[in-house]
C-alpha positions as CSV (number, residue, x, y, z in Angstrom):
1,X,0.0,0.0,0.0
2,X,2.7,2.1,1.1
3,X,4.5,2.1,-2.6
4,X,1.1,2.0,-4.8
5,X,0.4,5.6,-2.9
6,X,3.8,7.4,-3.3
7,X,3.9,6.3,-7.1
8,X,0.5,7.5,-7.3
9,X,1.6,10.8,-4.8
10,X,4.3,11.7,-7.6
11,X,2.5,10.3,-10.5
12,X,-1.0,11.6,-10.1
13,X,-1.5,13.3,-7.0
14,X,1.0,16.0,-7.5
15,X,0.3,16.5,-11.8
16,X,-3.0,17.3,-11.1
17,X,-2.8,19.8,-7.6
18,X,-0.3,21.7,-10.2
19,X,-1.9,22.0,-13.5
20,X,-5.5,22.5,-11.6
21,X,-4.2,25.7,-9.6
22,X,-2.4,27.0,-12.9
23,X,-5.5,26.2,-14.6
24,X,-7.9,27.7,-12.6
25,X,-5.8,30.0,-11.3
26,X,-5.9,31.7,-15.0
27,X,-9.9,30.9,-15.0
28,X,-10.5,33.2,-12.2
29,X,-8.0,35.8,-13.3
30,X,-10.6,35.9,-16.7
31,X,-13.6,35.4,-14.5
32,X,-12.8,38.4,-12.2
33,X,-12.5,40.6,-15.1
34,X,-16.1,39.5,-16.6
35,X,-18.0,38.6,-13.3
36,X,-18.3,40.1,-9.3
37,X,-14.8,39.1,-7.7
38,X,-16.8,36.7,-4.6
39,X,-18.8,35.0,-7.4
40,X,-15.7,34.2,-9.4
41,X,-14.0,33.0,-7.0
42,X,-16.5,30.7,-5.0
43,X,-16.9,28.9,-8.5
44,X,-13.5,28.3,-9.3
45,X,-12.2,28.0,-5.7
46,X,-15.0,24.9,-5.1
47,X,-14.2,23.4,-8.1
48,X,-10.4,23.5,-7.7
49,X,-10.7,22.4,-3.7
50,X,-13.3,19.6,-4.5
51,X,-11.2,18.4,-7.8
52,X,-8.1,17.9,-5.6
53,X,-9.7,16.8,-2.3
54,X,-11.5,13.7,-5.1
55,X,-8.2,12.6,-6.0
56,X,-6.6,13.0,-2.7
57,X,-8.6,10.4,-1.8
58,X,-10.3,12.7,0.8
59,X,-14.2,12.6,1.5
60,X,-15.9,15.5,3.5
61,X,-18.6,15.7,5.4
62,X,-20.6,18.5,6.6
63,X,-22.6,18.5,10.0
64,X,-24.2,21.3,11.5
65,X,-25.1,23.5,8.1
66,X,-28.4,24.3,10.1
67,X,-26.7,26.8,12.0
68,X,-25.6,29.0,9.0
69,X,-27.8,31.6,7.6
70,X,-26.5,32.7,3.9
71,X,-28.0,36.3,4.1
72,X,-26.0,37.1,7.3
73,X,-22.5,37.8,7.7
74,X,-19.6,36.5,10.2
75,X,-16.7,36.0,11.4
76,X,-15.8,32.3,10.8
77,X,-12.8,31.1,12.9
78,X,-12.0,27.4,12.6
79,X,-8.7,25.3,13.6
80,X,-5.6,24.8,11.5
81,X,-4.0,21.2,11.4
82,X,-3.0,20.3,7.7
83,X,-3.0,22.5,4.2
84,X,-6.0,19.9,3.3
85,X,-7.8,22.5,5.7
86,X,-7.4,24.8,2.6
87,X,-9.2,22.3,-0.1
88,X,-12.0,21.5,2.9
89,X,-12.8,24.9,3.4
90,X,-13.0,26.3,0.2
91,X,-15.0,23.1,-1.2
92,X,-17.4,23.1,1.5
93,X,-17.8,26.1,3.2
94,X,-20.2,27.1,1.1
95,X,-20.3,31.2,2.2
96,X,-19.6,34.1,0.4
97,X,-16.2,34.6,1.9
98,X,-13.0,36.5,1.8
99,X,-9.8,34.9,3.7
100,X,-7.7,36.4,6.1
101,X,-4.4,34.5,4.8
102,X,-0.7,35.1,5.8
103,X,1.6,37.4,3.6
104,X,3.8,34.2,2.0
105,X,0.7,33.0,0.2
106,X,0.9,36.0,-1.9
107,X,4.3,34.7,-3.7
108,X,2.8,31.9,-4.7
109,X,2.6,32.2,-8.9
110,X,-1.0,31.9,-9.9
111,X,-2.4,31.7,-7.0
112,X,-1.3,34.4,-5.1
113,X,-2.4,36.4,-8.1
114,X,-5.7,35.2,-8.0
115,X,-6.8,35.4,-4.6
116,X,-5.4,38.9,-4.9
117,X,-8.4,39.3,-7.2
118,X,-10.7,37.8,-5.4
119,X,-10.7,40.1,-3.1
120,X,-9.0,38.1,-0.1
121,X,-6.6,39.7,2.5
122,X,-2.9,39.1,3.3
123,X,-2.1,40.1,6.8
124,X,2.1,40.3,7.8
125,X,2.2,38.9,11.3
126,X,6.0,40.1,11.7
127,X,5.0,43.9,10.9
128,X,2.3,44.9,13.8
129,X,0.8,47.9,11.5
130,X,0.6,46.1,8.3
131,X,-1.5,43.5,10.2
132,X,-3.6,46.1,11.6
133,X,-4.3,47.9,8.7
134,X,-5.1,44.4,7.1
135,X,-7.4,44.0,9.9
136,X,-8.9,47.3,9.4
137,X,-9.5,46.5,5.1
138,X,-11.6,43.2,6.3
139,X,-14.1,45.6,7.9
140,X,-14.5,47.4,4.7
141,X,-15.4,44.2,3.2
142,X,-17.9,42.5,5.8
143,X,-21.4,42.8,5.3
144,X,-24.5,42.1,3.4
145,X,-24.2,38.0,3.8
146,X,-20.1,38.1,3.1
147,X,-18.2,37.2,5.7
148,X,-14.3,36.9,6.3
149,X,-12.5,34.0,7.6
150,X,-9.5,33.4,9.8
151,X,-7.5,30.2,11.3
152,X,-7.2,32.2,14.8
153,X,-4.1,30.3,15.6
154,X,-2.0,32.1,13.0
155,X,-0.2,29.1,11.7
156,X,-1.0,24.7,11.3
157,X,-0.5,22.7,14.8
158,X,2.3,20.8,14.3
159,X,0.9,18.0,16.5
160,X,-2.4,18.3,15.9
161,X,-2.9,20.0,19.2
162,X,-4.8,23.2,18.9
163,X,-2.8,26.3,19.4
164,X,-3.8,29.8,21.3
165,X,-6.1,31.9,19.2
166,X,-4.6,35.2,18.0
167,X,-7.1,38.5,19.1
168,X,-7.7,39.7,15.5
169,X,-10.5,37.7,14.1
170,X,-12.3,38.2,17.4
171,X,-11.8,41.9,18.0
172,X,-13.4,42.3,14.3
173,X,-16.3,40.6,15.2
174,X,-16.6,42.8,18.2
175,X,-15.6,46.3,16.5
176,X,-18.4,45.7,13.9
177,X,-20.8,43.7,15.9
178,X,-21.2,40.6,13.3
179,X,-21.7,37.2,14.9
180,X,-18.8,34.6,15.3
181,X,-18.9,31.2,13.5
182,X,-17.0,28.5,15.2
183,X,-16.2,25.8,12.2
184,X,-14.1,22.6,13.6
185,X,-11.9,20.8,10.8
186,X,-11.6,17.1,12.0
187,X,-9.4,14.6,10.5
188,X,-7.3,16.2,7.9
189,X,-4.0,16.1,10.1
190,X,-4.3,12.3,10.1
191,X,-4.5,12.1,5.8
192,X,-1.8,14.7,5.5
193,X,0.5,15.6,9.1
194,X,1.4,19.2,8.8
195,X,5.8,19.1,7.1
196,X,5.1,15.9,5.2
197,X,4.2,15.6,1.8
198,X,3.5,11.7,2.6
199,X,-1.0,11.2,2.6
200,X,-3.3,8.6,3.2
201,X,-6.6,8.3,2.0
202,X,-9.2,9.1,4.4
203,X,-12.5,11.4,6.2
204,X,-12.7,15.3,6.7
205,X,-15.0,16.8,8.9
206,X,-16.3,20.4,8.5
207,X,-18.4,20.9,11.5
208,X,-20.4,24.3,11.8
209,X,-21.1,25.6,15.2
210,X,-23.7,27.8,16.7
211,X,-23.1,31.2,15.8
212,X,-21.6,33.2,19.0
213,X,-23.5,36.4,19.5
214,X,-21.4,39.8,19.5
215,X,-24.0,42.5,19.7
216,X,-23.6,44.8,22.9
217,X,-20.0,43.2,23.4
218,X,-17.3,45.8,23.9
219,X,-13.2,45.1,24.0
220,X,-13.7,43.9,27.4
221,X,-15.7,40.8,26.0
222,X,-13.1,39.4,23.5
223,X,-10.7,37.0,25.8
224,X,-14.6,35.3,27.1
225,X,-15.0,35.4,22.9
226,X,-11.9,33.4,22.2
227,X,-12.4,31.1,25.3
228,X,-15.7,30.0,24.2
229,X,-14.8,29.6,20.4
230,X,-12.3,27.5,20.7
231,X,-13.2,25.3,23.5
232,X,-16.6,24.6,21.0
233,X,-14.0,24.0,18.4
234,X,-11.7,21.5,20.1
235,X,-14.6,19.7,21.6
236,X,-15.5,18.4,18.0
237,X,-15.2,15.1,17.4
């Protein structure tokens, strides 16, 4: 078993991640010139996450959709354990959404590009202004049923083990008085461990909370915020 999946890793697995992210990488650059930059890129970023999760032999499954309404906006925290996370949220997420992503993504060729375009947000962690101004252009963007979406740790567990949550995501939620949306990811550190390229085949989880409520909560609020959305998070199962 072990041999039939790193021949099919190199042979199949890899090919297709990389011409399906140049490929639709260049379908959403054309999109976004022709269509609404959210619309562009929820239809190719679905296709591209679900194309890749099919033949890395991932299946998702969604519990807890009930607790989502489209027309409303959030703030949708969730944990960070493997870059599958990536495919499973973009695949099934289904919200209007624009990502609060780390700065390096940006250098990525195509992609970097593209979710320029799209409209989603690069925050610099190492430069304490930067960040807060990134912070600052998610508010512009919040509202009428899009929402914006962070892993609150800042970075993948590297043992699976959830990290602290950084204030950010929470004090935006608070400062513009938009519920948050606790999402758990379950199961994609055991297909692919965070610094390995080596998978196996296996189930993701995308569990959707109940929405935490933020209207009348000042600055005072936000460390009971990030207490309660992350121990709903890392009680999933």
């Amino acid at each position: 078993m072990g041999v039939f999946l790193n021949v099919y890793k190199w042979g199949v697995l890899a090919p297709v991640v990389g011409v399906s992210t140049l490929l639709l990488g260049l379908v959403c650059l054309l999109l976004c010139a022709i269509f609404p930059p959210g619309l562009a890129g929820r239809w190719c970023g679905v296709v591209w996450a679900r194309i890749n999760a099919l033949f890395a032999l991932m299946q998702v499954h969604v519990q807890g959709r009930e607790h989502v309404d489209r027309a409303r906006s959030y703030v949708v925290v969730a944990n960070h354990q493997s870059q599958l996370d990536i495919l499973v949220v973009y695949g099934w997420l289904g919200l209007d959404f624009r990502w609060v992503m780390k700065q390096e993504l940006r250098k990525v060729p195509v992609l970097g590009v593209a979710c320029k375009r799209m409209g989603h947000i690069f925050i610099d962690r190492s430069n304490n202004a930067a960040a807060v101004a990134s912070i600052n252009r998610a508010k512009t963007i919040i509202g009428e049923g899009t929402s914006v979406f962070f892993f609150p740790e800042g970075t993948r567990s590297r043992d699976g083990t959830m990290l602290p949550f950084k204030k950010g995501a929470f004090r935006l939620a608070v400062d513009l008085q938009v519920p948050v949306l606790p999402v758990s990811i379950v199961g994609t550190y055991d297909i692919l461990p965070p610094d390995t390229v080596s998978f196996r085949p296996g189930r993701a989880k995308l569990i959707f909370h109940p929405p935490i409520e933020t209207s009348g909560c000042g600055s005072e609020k936000i460390p009971a915020l990030m207490k309660a959305a992350r121990a709903v998070i890392a009680a999933a199962r």
